[in-house]
N, C-alpha and C positions, 0 to 999 in steps of 0.2 A: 421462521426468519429466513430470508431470503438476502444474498449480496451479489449488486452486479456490477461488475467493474468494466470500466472505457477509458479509452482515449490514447492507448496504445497505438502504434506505428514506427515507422523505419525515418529514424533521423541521422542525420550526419557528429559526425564528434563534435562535439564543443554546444551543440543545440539543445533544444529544450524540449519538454513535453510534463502533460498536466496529467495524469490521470484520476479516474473518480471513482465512488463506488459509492449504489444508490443502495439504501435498507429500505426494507422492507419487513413489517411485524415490530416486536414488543423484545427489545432487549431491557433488562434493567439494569438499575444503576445497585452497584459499583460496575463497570463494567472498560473491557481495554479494546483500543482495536488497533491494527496494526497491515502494512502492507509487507506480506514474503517475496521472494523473487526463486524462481528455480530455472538456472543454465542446464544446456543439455550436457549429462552426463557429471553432473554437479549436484549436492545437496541443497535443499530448501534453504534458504538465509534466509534471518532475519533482517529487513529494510529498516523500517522504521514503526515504533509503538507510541500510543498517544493516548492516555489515561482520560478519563470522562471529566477531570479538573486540567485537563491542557498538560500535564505532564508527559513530557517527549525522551524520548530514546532512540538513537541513532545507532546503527550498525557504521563500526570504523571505515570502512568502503565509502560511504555515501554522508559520511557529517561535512560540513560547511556547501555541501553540493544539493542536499535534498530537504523538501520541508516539506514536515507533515501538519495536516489542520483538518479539523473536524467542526462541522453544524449540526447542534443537536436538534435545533428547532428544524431543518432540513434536513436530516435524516443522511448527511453525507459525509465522505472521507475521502480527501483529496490526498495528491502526493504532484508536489511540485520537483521536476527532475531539471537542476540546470549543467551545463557542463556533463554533458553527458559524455560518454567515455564506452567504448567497443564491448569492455568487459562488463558492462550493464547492460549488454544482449539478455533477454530472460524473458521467462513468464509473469507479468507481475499480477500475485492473488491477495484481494482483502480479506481481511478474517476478523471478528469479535468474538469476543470471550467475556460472558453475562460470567460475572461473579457473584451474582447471587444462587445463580439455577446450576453455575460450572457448566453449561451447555457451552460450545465452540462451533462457532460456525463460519464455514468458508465460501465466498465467491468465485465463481470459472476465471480466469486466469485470461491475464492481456496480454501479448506478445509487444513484446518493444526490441527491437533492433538499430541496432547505434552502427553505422559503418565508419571505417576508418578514410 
């Protein structure tokens, strides 16, 4: 299983950005997937998770600001970022966790940068 995450870039406060992340391979169902973000010299946070039945969960930083959405038939995991904000400078990496196999697997990581 392979995840590749885009659409990372340098916006200004208050702007927007999409990013995606493409699978590739056989995860099964029950299964979660979710975007982390890691600042320099900060630990990994939790962004946003989104269960194989649409079930979402927000990290307090980024609810009413961020929305997660997945395509099963497309093989994809978006993460819409609006009102973007300085302290949402990060890495941002996708990740799914097959709950059938417990296998965990993560995507290289996008840079997004928010200027003030």
């Amino acid at each position: 299983v392979q995840l590749q995450a885009s659409g990372g870039g340098l916006v200004q406060a208050g702007g927007s950005l999409r990013l995606s992340c493409a699978i590739s391979g056989n995860i099964f169902s029950p299964n979660v997937m979710a975007w982390y973000r890691q600042a320099p010299g900060k630990q990994n946070e939790m962004v946003a998770i989104i269960r194989d039945d649409g079930v979402t969960i927000y990290g307090d930083s980024v609810k009413g600001r961020f929305t997660i959405s997945r395509d099963n038939a497309k093989r994809t995991l978006d993460l819409q970022m609006n009102n973007l904000k300085p302290e949402d400078t990060a890495v941002y990496s996708c990740t799914a966790h097959d709950l059938k196999t417990f296998n965990h697997y993560w995507g290289q990581g996008t840079q997004v940068t928010v200027s003030s």
